[in-house]
BADREN-809078 format. One record per residue (C-alpha): residue number from 0; x, y, z. Coordinates in steps of 0.2 Angstrom, whole numbers. Example, Ala and Ser with C-alpha at 12.3 -4.5 7.8 and 13.67 -1.06 7.14 Angstrom:
NODE, 0, 62, -22, 39
NODE, 1, 68, -5, 36
//
This chain:
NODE, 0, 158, 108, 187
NODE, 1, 156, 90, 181
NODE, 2, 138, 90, 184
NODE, 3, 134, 106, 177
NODE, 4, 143, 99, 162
NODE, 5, 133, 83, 161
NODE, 6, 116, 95, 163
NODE, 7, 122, 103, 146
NODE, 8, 127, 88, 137
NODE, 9, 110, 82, 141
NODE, 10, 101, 98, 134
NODE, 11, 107, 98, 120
NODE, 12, 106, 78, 116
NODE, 13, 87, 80, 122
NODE, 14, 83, 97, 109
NODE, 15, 95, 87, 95
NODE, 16, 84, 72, 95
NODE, 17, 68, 84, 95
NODE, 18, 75, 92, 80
NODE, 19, 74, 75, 72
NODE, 20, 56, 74, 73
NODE, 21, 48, 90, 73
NODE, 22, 43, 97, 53
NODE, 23, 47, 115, 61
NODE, 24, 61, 128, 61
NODE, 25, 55, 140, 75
NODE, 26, 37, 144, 67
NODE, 27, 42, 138, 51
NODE, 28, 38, 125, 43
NODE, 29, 54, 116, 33
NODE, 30, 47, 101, 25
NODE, 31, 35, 101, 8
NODE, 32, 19, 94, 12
NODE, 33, 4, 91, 2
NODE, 34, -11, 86, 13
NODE, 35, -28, 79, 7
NODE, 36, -44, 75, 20
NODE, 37, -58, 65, 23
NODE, 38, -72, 77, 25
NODE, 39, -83, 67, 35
NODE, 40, -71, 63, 47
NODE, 41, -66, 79, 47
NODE, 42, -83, 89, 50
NODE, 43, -89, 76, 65
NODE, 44, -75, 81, 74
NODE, 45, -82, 99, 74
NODE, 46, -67, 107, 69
NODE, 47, -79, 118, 61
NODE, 48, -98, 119, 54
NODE, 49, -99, 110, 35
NODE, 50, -108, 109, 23
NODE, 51, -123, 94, 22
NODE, 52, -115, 88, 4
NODE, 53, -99, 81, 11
NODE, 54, -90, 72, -1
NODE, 55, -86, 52, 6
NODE, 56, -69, 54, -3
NODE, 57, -51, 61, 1
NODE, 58, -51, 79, -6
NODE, 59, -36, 91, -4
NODE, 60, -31, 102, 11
NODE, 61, -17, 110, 3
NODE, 62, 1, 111, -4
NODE, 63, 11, 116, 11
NODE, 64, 30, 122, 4
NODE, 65, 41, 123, 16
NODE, 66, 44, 141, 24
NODE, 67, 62, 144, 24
NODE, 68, 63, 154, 10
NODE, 69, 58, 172, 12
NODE, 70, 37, 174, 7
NODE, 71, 31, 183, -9
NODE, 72, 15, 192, -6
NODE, 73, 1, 184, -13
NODE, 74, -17, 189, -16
NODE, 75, -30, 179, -22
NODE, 76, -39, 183, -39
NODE, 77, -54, 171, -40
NODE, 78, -56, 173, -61
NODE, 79, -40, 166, -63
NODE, 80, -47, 150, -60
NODE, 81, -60, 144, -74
NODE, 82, -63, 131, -85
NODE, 83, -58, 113, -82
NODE, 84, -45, 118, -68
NODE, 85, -64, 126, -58
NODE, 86, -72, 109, -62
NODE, 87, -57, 98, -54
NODE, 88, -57, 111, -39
NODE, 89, -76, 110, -35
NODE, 90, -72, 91, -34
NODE, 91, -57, 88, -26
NODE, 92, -52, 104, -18
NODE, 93, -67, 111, -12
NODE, 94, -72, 120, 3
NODE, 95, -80, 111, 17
NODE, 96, -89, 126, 26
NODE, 97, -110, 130, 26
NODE, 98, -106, 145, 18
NODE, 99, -111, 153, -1
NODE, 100, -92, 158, 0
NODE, 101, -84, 141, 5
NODE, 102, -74, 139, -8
NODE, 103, -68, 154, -12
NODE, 104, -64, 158, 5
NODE, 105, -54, 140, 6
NODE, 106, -43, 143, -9
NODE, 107, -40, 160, -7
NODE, 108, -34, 153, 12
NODE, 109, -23, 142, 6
NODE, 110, -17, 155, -9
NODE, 111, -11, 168, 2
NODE, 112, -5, 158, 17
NODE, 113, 3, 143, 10
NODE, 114, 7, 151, -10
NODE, 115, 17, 163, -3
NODE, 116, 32, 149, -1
NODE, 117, 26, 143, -20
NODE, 118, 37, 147, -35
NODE, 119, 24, 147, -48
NODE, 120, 8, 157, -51
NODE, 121, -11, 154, -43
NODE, 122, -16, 143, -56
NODE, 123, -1, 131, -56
NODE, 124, 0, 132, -38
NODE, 125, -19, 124, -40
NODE, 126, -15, 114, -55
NODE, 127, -1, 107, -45
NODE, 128, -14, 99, -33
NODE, 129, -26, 93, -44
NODE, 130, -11, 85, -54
NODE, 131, -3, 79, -36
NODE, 132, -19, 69, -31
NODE, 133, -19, 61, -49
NODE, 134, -3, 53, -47
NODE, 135, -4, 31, -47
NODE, 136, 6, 33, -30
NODE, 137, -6, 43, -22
NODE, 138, -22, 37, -30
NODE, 139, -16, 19, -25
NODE, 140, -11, 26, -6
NODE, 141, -29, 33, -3
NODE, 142, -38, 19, -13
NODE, 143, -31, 6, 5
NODE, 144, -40, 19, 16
NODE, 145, -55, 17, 10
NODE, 146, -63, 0, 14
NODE, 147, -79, 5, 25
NODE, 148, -79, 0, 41
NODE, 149, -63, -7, 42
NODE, 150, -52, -4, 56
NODE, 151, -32, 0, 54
NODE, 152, -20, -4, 63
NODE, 153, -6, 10, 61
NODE, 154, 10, 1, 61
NODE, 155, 3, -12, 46
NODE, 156, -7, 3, 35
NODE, 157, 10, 15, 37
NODE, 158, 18, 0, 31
NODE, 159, 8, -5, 17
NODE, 160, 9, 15, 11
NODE, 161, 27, 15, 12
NODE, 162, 29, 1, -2
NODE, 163, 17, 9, -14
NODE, 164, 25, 30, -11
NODE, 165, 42, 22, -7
NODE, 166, 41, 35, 12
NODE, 167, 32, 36, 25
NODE, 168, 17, 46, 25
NODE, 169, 10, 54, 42
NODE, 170, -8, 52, 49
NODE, 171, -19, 64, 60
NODE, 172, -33, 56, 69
NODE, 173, -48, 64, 80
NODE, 174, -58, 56, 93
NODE, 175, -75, 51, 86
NODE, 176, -88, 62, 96
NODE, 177, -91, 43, 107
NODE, 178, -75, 46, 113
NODE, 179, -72, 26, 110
NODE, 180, -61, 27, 94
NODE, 181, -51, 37, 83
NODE, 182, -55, 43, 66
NODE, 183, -42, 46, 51
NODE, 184, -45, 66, 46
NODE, 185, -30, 70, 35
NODE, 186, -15, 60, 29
NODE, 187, -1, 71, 24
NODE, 188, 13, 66, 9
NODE, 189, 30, 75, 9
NODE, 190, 39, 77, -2
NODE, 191, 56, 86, -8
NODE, 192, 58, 103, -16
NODE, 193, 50, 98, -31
NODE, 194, 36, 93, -26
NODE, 195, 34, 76, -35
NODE, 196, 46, 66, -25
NODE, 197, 41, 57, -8
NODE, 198, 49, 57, 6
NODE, 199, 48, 50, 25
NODE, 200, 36, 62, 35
NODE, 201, 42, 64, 54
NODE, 202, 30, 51, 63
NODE, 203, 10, 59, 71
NODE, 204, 5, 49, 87
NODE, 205, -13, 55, 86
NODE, 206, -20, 40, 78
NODE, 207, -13, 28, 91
NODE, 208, -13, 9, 89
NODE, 209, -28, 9, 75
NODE, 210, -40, 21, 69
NODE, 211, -54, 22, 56
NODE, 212, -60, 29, 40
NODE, 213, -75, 26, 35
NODE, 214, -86, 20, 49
NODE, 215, -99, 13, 35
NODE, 216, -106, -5, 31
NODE, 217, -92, -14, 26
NODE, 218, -91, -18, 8
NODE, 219, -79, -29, 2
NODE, 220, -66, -18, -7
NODE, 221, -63, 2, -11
NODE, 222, -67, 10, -24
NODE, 223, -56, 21, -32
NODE, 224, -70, 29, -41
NODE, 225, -72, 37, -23
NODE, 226, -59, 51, -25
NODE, 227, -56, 51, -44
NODE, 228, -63, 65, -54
NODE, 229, -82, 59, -62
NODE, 230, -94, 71, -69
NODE, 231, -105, 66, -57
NODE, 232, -94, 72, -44
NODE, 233, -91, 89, -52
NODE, 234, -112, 91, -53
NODE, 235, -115, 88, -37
NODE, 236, -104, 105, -32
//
């Protein structure tokens, strides 16, 4: 009786401390996330077939709301965006794929899947990202991953981050296709139900000890003109 006893208390220690640093209720997710990429790093992986025009910048992935409340239905409607808020998308949240549809295909993704847990409408949902990436915390967060060529060590670049947003961002890593070292594909902020204020992210272990950005000549500092809106940047889309 004892034993079997023990056998429980040691269940449900274990799932306790693996509630404490998974992002996920069941299959939902429970945390606010808003995710931006590096598209080169991204496209060498082959997680799918790109585009040759790859911007050498972070661009966004998404707003990711947490799931818990029940989903509105959402369907994409492609005219709503227009104006200035097309022009900031064809920079900084464009699709990566070798297709005519790339982008529409993306946004309309990220709409229906991941705007169904979003208060607001398709264009603020979309504004909200551009307006997201803007911010000095996350401009100044990005601008530290972006020295060419140098290598990261985790434990030192999670800590510099966490005194410019205040929390600890998460990194996903893939191997380069050499096998020899890994390379920093998204970098996800989360945030609290707001979505403007950070907060810690549970911690990745796909970047390991250190990892790269941008396997480049070095140069011998960013530039934030790299993921900043330029109109050079929105012609080249």
């Amino acid at each position: 009786m004892e034993i079997i006893l023990i056998l429980i208390i040691l269940v449900a220690s274990s799932s306790s401390c693996q509630a404490m640093f998974t992002d996920q209720v069941g299959a939902k997710q429970k945390i606010d996330k808003f995710v931006v990429l590096f598209a080169p790093n991204y496209c060498s992986t082959g997680t799918q077939t790109c585009r040759s025009n790859l911007p050498d910048y972070f661009t966004i992935h998404g707003i990711w709301p947490n799931e818990l409340s029940p989903p509105i239905p959402r369907t994409f409607n492609l005219s709503l965006l227009k104006d200035q808020l097309l022009d900031d998308l064809l920079a900084q949240w464009p699709g990566l794929k070798n297709s005519s549809d790339a982008n529409e295909e993306f946004w309309k993704h990220e709409w229906e899947k991941h705007g169904r847990y979003f208060s607001g409408t398709q264009v603020e949902y979309f504004q909200k990202g551009i307006d997201l990436l803007r911010t000095q915390e996350i401009q100044n967060a990005l601008s530290e991953l972006l020295i060419n060529g140098k290598k990261y060590v985790t434990v030192d670049i999670l800590k510099r981050l966490k005194q410019i947003t205040k929390s600890n961002p998460a990194f996903s890593c893939k191997d380069s296709k050499q096998g020899t070292t890994k390379l920093l594909v998204e970098v996800t902020f989360c945030l609290d139900p707001d979505l403007t204020t950070h907060k810690d992210c549970p911690a990745k272990q796909s970047c390991g000890t250190e990892f790269y950005v941008d396997t480049s000549t070095p140069s011998p500092s960013p530039s934030p003109s790299r993921y900043v809106i330029t109109e050079k940047a929105v012609a080249s889309f």
